[in-house]
TIRO-2110 file (N, C-alpha, C; in Angstrom, 1 decimal):
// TIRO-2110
325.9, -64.5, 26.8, N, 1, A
326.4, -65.9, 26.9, CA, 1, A
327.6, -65.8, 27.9, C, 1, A
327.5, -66.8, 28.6, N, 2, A
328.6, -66.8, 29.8, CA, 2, A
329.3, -67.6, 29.3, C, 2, A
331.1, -67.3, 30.2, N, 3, A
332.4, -68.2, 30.1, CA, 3, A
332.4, -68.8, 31.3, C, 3, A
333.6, -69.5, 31.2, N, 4, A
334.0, -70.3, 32.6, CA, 4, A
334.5, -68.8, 33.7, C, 4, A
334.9, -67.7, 33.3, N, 5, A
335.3, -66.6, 34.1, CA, 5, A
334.0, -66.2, 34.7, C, 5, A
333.0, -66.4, 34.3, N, 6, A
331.6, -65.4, 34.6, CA, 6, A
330.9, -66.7, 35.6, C, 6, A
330.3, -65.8, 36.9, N, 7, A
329.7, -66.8, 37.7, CA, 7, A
328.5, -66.5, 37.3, C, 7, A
327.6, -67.6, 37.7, N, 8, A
326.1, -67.7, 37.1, CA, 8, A
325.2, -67.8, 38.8, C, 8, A
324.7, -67.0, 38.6, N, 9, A
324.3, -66.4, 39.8, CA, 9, A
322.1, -66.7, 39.4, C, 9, A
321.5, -67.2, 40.6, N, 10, A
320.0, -66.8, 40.4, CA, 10, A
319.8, -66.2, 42.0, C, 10, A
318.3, -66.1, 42.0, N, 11, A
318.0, -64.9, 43.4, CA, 11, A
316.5, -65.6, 43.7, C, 11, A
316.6, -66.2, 45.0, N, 12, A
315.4, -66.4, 45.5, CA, 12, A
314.5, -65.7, 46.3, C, 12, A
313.6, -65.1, 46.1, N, 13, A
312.4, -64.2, 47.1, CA, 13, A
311.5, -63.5, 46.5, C, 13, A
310.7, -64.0, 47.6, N, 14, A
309.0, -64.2, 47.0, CA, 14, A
308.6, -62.7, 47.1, C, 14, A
309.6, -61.5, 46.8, N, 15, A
309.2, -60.0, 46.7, CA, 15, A
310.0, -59.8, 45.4, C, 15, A
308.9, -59.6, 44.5, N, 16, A
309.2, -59.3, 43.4, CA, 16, A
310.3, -58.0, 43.0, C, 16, A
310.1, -56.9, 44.0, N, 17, A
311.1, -55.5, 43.7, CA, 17, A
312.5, -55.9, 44.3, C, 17, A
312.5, -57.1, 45.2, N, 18, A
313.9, -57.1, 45.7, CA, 18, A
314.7, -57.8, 44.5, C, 18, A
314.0, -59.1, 43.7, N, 19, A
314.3, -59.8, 43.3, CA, 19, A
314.9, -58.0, 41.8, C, 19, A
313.7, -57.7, 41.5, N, 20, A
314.2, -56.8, 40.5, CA, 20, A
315.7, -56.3, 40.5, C, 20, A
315.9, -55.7, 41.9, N, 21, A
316.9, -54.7, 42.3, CA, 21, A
318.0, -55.2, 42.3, C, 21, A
317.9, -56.5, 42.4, N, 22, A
319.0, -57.5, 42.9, CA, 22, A
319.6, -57.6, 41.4, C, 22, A
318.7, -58.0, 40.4, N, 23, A
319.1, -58.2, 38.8, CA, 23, A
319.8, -57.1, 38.0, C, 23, A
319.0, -56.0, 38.4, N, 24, A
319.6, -54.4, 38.0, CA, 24, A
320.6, -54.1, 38.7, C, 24, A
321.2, -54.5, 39.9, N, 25, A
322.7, -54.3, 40.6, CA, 25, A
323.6, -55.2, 40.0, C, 25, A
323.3, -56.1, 39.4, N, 26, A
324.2, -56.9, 39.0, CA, 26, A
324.9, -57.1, 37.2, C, 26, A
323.7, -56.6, 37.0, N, 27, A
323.7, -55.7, 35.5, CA, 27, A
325.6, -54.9, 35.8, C, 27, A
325.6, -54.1, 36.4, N, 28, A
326.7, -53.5, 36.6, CA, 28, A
328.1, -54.3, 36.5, C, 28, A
328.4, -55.7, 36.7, N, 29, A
329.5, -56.7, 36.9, CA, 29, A
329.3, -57.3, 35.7, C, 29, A
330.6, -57.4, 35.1, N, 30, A
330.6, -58.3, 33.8, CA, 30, A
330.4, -59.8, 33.9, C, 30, A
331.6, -59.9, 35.2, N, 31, A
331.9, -61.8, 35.8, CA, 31, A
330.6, -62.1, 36.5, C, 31, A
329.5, -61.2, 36.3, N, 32, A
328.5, -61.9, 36.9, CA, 32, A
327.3, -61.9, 36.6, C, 32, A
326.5, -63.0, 36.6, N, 33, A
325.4, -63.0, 35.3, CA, 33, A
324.3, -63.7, 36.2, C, 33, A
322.9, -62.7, 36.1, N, 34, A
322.0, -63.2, 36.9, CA, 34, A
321.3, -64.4, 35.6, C, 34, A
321.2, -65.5, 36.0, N, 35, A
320.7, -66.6, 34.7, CA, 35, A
319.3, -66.8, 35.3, C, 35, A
318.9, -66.2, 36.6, N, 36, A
317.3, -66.7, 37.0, CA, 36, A
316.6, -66.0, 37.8, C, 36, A
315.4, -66.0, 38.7, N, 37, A
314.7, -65.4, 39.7, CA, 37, A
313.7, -66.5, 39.5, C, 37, A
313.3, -67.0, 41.1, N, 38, A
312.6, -67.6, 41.4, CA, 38, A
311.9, -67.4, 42.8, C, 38, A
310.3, -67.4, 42.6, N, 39, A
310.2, -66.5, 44.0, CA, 39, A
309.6, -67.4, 44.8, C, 39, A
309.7, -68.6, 45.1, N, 40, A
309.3, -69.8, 46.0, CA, 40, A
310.7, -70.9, 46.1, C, 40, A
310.8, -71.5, 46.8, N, 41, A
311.9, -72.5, 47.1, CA, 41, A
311.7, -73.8, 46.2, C, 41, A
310.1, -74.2, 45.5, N, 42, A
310.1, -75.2, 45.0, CA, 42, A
310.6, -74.7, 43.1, C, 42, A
310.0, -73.5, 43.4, N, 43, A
310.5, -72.8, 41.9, CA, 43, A
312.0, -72.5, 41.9, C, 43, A
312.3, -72.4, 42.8, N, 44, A
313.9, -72.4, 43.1, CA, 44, A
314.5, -73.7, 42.6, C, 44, A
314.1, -74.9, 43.0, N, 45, A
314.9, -76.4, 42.5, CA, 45, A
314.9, -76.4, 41.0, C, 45, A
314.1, -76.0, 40.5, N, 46, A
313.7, -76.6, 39.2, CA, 46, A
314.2, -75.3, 38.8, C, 46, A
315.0, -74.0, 38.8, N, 47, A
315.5, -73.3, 38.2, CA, 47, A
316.7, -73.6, 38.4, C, 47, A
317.6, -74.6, 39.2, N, 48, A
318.8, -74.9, 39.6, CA, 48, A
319.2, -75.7, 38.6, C, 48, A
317.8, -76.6, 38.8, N, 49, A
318.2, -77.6, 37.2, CA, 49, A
318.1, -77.6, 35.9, C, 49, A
317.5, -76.3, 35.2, N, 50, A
317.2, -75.7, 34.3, CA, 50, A
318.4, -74.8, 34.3, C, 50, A
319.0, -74.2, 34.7, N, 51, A
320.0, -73.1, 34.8, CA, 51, A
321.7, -73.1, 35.3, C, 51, A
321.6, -74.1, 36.1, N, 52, A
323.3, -74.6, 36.9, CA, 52, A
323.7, -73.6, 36.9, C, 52, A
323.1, -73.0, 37.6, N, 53, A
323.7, -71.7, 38.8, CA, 53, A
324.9, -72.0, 39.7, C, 53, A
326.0, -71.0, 40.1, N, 54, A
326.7, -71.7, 41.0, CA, 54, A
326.6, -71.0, 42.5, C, 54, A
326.1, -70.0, 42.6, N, 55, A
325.6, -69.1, 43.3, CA, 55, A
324.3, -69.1, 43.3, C, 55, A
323.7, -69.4, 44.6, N, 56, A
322.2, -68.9, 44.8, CA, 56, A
322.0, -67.8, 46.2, C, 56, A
321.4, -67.0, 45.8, N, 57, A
321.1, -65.7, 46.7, CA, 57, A
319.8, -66.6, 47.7, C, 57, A
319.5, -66.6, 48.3, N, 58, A
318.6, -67.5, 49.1, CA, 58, A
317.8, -66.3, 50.5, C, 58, A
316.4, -66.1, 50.7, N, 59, A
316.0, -65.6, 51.5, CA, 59, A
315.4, -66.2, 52.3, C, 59, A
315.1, -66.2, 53.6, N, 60, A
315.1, -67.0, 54.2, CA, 60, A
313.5, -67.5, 54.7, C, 60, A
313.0, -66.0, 54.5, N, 61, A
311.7, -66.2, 55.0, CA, 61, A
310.4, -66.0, 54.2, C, 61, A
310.3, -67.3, 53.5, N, 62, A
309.4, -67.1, 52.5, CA, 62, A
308.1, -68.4, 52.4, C, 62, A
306.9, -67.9, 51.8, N, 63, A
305.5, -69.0, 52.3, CA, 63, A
306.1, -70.2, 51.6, C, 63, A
305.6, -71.7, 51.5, N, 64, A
306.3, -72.8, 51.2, CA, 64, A
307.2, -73.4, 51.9, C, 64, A
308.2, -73.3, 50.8, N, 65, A
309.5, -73.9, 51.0, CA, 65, A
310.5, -72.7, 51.7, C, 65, A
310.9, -72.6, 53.2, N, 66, A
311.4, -71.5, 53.2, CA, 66, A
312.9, -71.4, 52.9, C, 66, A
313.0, -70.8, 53.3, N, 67, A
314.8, -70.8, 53.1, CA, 67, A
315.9, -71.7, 53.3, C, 67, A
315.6, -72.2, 54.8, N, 68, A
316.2, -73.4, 55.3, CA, 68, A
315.7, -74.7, 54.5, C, 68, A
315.0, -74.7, 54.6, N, 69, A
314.2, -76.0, 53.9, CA, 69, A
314.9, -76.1, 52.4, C, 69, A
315.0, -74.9, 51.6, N, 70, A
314.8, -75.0, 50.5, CA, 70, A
316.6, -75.4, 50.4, C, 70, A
317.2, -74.6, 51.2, N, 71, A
319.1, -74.9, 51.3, CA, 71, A
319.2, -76.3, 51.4, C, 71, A
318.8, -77.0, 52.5, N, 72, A
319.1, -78.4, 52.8, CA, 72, A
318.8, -79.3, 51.3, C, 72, A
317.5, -78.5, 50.5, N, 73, A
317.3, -79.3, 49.7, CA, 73, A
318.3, -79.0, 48.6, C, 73, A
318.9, -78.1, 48.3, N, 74, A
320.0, -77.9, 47.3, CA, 74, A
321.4, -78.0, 47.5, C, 74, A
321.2, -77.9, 49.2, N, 75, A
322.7, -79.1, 49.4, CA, 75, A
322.8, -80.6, 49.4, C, 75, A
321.2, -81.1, 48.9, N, 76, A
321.2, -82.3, 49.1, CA, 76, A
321.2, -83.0, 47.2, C, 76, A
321.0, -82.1, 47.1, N, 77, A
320.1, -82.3, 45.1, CA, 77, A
321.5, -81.8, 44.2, C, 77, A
322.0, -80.6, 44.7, N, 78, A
322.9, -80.0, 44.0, CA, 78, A
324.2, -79.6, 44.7, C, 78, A
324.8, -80.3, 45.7, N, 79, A
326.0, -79.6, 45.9, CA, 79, A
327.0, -78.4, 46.0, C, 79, A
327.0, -78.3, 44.5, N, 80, A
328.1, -77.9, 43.9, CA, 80, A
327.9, -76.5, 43.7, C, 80, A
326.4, -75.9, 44.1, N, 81, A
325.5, -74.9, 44.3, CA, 81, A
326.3, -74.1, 45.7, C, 81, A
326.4, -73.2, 45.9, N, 82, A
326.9, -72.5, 46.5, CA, 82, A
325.8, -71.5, 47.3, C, 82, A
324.9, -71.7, 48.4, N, 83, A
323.7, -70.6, 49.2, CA, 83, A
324.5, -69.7, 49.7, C, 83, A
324.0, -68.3, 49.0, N, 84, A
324.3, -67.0, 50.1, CA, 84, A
322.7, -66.7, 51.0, C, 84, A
322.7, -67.1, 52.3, N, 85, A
321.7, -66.5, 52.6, CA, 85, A
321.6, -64.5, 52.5, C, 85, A
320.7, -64.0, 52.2, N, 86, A
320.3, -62.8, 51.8, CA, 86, A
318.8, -62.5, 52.5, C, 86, A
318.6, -62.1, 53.5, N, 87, A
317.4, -62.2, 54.2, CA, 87, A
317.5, -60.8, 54.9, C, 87, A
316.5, -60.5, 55.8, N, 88, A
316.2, -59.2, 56.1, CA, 88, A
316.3, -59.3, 58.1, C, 88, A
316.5, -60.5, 58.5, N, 89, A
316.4, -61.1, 59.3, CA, 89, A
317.6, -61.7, 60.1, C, 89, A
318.2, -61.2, 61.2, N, 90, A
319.4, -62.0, 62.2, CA, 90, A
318.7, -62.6, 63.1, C, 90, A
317.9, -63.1, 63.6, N, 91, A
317.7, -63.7, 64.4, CA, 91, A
318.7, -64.9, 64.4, C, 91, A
319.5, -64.9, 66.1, N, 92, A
320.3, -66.3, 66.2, CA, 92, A
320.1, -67.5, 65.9, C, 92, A
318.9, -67.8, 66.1, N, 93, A
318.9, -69.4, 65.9, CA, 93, A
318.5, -69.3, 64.2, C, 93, A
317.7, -68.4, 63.3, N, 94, A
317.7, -68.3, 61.7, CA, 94, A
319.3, -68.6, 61.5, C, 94, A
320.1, -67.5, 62.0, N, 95, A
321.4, -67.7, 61.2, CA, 95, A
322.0, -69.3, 61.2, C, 95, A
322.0, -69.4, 62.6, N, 96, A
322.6, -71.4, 62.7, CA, 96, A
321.6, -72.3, 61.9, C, 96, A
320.2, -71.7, 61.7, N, 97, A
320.1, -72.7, 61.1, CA, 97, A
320.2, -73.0, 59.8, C, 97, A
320.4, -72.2, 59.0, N, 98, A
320.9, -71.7, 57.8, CA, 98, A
322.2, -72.3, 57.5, C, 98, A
323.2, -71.9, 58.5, N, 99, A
324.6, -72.4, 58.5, CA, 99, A
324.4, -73.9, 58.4, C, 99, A
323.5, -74.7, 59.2, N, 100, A
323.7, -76.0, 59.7, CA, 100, A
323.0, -76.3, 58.4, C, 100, A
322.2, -75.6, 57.8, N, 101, A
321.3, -76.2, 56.2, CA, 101, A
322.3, -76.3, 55.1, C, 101, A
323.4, -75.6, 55.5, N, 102, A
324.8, -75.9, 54.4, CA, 102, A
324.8, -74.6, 54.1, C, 102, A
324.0, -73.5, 54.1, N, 103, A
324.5, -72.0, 53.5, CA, 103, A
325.6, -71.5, 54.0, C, 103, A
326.7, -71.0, 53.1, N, 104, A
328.1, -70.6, 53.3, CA, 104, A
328.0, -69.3, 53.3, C, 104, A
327.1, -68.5, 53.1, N, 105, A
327.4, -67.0, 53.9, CA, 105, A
325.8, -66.6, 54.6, C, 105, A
325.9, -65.4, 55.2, N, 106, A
325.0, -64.8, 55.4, CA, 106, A
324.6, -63.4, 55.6, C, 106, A
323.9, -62.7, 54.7, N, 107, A
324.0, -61.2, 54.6, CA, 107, A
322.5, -60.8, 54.6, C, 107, A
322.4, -59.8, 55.1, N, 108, A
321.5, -58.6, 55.4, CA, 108, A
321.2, -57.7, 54.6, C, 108, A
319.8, -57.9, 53.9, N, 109, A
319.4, -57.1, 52.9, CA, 109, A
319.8, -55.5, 53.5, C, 109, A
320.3, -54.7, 51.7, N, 110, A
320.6, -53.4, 52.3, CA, 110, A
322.0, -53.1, 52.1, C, 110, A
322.4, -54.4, 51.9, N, 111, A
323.9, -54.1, 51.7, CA, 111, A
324.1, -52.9, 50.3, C, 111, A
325.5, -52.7, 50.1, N, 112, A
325.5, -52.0, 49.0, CA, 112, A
325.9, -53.0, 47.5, C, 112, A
325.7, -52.4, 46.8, N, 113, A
325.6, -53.5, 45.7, CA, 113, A
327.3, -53.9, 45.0, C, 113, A
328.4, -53.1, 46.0, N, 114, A
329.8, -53.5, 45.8, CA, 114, A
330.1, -54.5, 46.5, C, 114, A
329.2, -54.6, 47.9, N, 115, A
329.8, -55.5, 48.6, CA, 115, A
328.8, -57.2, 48.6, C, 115, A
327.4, -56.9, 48.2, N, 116, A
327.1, -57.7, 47.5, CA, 116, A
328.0, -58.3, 46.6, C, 116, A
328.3, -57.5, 45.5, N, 117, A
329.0, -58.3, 44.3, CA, 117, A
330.7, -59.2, 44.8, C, 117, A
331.1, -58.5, 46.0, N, 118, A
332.4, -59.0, 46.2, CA, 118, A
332.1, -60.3, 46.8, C, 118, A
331.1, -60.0, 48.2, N, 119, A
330.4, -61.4, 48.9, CA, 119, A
330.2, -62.6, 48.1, C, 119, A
329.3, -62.4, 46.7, N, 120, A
329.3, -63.3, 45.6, CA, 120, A
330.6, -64.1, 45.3, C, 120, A
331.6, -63.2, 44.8, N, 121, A
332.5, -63.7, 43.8, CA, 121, A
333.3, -64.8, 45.3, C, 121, A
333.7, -63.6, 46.5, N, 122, A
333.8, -64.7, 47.5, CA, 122, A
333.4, -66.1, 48.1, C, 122, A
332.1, -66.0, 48.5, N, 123, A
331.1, -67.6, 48.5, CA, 123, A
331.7, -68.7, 47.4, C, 123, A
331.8, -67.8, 45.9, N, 124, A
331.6, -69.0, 44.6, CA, 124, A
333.2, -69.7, 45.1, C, 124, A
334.3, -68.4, 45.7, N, 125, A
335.3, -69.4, 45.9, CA, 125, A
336.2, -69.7, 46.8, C, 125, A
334.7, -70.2, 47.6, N, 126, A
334.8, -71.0, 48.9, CA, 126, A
334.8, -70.5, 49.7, C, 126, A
334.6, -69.5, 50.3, N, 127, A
335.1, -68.6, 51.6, CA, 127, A
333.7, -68.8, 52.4, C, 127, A
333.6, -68.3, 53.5, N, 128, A
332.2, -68.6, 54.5, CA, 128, A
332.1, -67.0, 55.0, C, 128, A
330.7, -66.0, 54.4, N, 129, A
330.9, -65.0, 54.6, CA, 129, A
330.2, -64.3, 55.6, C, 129, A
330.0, -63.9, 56.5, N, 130, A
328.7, -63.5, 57.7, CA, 130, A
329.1, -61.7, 57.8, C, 130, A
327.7, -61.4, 57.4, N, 131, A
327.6, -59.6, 57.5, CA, 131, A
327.9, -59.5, 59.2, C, 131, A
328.2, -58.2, 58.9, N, 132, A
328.7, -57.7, 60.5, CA, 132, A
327.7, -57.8, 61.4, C, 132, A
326.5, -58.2, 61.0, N, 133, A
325.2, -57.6, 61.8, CA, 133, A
325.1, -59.6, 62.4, C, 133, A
325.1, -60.5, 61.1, N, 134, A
325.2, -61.9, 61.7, CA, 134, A
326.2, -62.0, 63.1, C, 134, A
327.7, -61.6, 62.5, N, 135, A
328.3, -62.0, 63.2, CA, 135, A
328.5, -61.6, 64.4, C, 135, A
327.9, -60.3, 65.0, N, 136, A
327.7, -59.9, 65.9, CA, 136, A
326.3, -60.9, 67.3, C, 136, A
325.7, -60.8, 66.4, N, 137, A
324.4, -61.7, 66.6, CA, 137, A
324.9, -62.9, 67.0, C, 137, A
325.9, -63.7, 66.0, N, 138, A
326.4, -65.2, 66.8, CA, 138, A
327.5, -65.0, 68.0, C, 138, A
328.2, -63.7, 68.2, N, 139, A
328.9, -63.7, 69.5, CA, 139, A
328.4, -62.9, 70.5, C, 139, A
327.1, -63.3, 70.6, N, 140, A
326.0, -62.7, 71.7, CA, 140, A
326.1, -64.1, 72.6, C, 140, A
326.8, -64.1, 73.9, N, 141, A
326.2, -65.1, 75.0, CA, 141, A
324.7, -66.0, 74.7, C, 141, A
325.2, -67.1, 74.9, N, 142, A
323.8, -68.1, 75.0, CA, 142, A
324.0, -69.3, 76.1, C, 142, A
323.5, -70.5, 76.2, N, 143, A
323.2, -71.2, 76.9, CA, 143, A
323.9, -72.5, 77.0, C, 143, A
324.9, -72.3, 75.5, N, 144, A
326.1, -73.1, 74.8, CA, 144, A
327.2, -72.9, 75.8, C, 144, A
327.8, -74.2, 76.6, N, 145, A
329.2, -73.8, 77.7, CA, 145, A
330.1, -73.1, 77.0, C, 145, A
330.7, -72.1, 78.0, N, 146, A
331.4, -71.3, 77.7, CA, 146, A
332.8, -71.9, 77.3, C, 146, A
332.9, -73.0, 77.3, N, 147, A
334.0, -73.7, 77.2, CA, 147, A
334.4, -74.6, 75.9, C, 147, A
333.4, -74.7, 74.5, N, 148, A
333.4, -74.7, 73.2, CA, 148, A
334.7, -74.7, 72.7, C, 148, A
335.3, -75.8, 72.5, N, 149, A
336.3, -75.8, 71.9, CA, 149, A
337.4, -75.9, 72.7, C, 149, A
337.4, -76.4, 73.7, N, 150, A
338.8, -76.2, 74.7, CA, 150, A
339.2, -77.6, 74.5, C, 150, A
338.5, -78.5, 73.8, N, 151, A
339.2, -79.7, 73.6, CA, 151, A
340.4, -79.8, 72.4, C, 151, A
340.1, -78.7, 71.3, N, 152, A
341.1, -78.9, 70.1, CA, 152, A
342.7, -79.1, 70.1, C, 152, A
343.2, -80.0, 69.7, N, 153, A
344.5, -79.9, 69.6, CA, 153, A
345.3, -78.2, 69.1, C, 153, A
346.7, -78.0, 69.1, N, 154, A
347.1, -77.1, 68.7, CA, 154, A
347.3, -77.1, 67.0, C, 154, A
347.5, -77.9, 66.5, N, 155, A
347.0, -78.2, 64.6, CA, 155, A
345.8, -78.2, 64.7, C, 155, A
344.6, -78.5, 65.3, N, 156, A
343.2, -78.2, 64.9, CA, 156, A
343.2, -77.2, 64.7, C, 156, A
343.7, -75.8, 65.9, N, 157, A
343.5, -74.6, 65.8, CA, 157, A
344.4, -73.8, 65.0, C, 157, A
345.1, -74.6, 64.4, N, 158, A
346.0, -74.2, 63.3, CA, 158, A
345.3, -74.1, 61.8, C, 158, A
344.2, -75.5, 62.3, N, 159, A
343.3, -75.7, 61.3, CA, 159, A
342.2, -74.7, 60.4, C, 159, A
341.4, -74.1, 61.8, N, 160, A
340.7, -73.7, 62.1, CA, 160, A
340.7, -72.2, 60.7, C, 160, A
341.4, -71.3, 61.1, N, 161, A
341.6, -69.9, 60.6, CA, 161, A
342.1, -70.8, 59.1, C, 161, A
342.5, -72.0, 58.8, N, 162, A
342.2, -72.2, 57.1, CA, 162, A
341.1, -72.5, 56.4, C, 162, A
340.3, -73.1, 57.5, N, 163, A
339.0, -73.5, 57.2, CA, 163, A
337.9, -72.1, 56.8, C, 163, A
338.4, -71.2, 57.8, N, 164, A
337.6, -69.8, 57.5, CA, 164, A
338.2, -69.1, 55.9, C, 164, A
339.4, -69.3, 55.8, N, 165, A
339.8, -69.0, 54.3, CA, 165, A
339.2, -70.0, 53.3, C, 165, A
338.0, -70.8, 53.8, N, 166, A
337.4, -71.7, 52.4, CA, 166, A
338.5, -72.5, 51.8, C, 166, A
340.0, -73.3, 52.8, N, 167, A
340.8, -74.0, 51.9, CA, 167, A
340.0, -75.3, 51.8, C, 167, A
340.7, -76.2, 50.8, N, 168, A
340.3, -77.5, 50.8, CA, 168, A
341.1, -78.4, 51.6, C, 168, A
340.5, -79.7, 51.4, N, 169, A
341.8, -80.3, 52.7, CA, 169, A
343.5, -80.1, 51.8, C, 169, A
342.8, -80.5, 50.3, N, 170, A
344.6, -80.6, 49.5, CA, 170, A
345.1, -79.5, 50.1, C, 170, A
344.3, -78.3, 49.9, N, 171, A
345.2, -76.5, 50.0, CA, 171, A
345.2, -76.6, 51.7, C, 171, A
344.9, -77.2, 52.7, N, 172, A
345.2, -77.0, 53.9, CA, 172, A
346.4, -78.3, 54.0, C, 172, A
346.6, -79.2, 53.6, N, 173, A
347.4, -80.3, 53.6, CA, 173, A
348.9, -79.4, 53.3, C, 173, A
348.7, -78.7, 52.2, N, 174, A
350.0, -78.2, 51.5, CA, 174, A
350.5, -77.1, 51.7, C, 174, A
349.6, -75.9, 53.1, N, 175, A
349.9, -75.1, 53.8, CA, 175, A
350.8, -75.6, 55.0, C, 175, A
350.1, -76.7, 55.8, N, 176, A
350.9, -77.2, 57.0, CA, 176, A
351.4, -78.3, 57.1, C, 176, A
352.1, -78.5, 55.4, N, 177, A
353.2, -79.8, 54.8, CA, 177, A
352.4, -81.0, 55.9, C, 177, A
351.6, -81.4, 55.3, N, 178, A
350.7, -82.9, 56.3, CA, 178, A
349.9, -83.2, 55.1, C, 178, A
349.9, -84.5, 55.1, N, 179, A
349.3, -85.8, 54.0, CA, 179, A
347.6, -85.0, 54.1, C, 179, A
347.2, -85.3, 52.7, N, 180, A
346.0, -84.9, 52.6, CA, 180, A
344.9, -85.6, 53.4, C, 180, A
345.1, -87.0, 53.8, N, 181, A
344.1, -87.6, 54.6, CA, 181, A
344.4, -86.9, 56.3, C, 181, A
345.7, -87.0, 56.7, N, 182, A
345.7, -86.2, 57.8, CA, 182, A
345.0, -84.8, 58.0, C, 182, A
344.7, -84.0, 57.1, N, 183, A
343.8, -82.7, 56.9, CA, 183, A
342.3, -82.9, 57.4, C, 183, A
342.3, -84.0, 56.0, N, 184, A
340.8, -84.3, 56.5, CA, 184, A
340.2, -85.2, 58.2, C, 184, A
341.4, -85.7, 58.4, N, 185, A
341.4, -86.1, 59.7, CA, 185, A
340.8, -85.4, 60.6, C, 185, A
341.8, -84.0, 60.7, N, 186, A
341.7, -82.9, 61.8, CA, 186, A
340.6, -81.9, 61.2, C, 186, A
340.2, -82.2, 60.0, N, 187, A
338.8, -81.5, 60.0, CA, 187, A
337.1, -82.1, 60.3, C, 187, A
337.6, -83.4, 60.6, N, 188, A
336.6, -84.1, 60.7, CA, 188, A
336.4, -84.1, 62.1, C, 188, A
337.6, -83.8, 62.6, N, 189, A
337.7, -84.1, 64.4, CA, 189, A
337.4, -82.3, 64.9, C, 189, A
337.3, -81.6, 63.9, N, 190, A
337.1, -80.2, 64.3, CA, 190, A
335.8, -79.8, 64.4, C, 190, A
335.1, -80.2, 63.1, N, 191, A
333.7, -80.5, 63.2, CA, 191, A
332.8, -81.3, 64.4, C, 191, A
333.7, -82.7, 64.6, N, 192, A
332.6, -83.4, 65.7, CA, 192, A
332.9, -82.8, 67.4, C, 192, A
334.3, -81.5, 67.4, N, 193, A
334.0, -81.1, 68.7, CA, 193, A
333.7, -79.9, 69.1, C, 193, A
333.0, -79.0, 68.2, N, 194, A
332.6, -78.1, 68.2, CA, 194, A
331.1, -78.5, 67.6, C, 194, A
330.5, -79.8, 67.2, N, 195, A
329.0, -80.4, 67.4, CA, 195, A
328.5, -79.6, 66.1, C, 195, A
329.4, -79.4, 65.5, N, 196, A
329.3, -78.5, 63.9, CA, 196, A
328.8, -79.7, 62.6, C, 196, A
327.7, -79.2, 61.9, N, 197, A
327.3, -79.9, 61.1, CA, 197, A
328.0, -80.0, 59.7, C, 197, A
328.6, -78.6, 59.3, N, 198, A
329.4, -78.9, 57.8, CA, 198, A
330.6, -77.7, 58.4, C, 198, A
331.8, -77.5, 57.4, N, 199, A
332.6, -76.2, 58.1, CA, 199, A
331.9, -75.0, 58.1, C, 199, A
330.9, -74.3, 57.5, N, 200, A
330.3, -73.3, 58.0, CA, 200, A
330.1, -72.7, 58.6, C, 200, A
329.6, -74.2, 59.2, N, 201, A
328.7, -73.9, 60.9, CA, 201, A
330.1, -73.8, 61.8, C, 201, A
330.9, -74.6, 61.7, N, 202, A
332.1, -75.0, 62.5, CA, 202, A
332.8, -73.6, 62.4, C, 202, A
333.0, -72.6, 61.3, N, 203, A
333.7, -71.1, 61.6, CA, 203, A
332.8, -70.5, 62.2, C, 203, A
331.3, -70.8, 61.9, N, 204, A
330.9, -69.6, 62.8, CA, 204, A
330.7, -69.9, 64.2, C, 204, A
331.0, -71.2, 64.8, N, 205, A
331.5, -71.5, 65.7, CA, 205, A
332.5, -71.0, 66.3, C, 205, A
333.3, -71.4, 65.7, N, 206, A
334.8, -70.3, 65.7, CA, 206, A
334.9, -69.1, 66.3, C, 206, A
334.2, -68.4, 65.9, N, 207, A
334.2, -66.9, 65.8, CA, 207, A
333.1, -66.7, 67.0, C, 207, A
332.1, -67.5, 67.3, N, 208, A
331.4, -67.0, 68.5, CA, 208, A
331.9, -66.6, 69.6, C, 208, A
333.1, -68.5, 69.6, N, 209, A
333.7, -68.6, 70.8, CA, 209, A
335.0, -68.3, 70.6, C, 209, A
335.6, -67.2, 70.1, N, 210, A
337.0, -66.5, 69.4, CA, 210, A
337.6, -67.4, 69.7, C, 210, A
337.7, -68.4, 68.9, N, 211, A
339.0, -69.5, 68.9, CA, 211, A
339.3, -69.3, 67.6, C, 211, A
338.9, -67.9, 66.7, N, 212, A
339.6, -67.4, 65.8, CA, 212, A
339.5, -66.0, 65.1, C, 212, A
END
C-alpha cells in the first residue's frame, strides 16, 4: 500500500522482459512503487485511469499507439501524469518530438537502475531530465538559425536556468522578488521565442543553443 511519500510509477513497452526488469529494479526502492505494466499505448490510458500513476516510463517505439501519440494523449487526458520517455532510440527529431508531446525527460534504455530510480523521483518533482546520449544528440548542428534566442531579454535568461530546475512560476516569482503574473509573463514570452511548445521543449532548446 502506498503513502503520499511513495511515487506510483507504471511502465509502457510492448517487450515483455524490459517491462519485467524494469518492475524487479524497482522492487529495490521503497518511495517507489511500480502500480502497472502496460504494453500498448491504448492499454496504457486505461491503466492511468485505473491506477493514478504519477510517473509513466513511456517507450517510444511501439505497434499502435506509439509513444508520441500515446504522451500527447496523457498530456491531454491526464496532466498531472508526469512522461519519462525510456526508449532505445536518440534519434533527433524522436527526442523533439517527444519533448513537444509534453514528455519531461528522456532516457536511454540501459541505464543503471540507480540512475533510473533517481531520474524518476526527479521527473515526479518537476525537473526536465535528458540522458547524456539525448542531450548530446540535441546539440548536434541542424538547419535551425544559429541565432535561437538572441531575442531574450536579460530576466528571460535569468529565467531560463529556473525553468531547467522545474520551478513553478510562484517558486521562480520568489527567486527573482517579481509578482507571480510577471513570471508567467516572461515564461510565456520565453516559450513563444524559442518556437517552444511547453518548458521542456523550451530547455532543451536551451541547451542546444547554450543559452544555458
Amino acid at each position: 500500500m502506498s503513502d503520499k511519500s511513495t511515487i506510483r510509477v507504471i511502465t509502457v513497452d510492448d517487450h515483455e522482459i524490459l517491462r519485467s526488469g524494469i518492475a524487479f529494479s524497482l522492487q529495490a526502492y521503497k518511495d517507489l512503487e511500480l502500480v502497472g505494466q502496460a504494453e500498448s499505448g491504448e492499454q496504457a490510458l486505461e491503466l492511468i485511469q485505473k491506477t493514478k500513476p504519477d510517473v509513466a516510463l513511456m517507450d517510444m517505439q511501439m505497434g499502435g499507439m506509439d509513444g508520441v501519440e500515446t504522451t500527447l494523449a496523457i498530456r491531454e487526458l491526464y496532466p498531472q501524469v508526469k512522461v519519462l520517455a525510456l526508449t532505445s532510440f536518440y534519434d533527433k527529431d524522436l527526442i523533439q518530438q517527444a519533448l513537444q508531446a509534453g514528455a519531461v525527460g528522456y532516457l536511454i534504455k540501459g541505464i543503471s537502475t540507480k540512475e533510473l530510480a533517481d531520474t524518476i523521483r526527479l521527473t515526479n518533482s518537476g525537473k526536465t531530465i535528458l540522458s547524456h546520449e539525448a542531450s548530446q544528440v540535441l546539440i548536434q548542428p541542424d538547419e535551425q538559425p544559429a541565432n535561437v534566442g538572441f531575442d531574450l531579454t536579460d530576466r528571460e535568461l535569468e529565467v531560463l536556468p529556473l525553468l531547467a530546475n522545474g520551478m513553478s512560476n510562484a517558486e521562480i516569482a520568489q527567486q527573482l522578488t517579481i509578482s507571480p503574473s510577471t513570471a508567467k509573463h516572461h515564461v510565456r514570452a520565453i516559450l513563444s521565442k524559442l518556437g517552444a511548445a511547453n518548458r521542456a521543449e523550451a530547455v532543451a532548446l536551451a541547451m542546444q543553443h547554450e543559452l544555458i
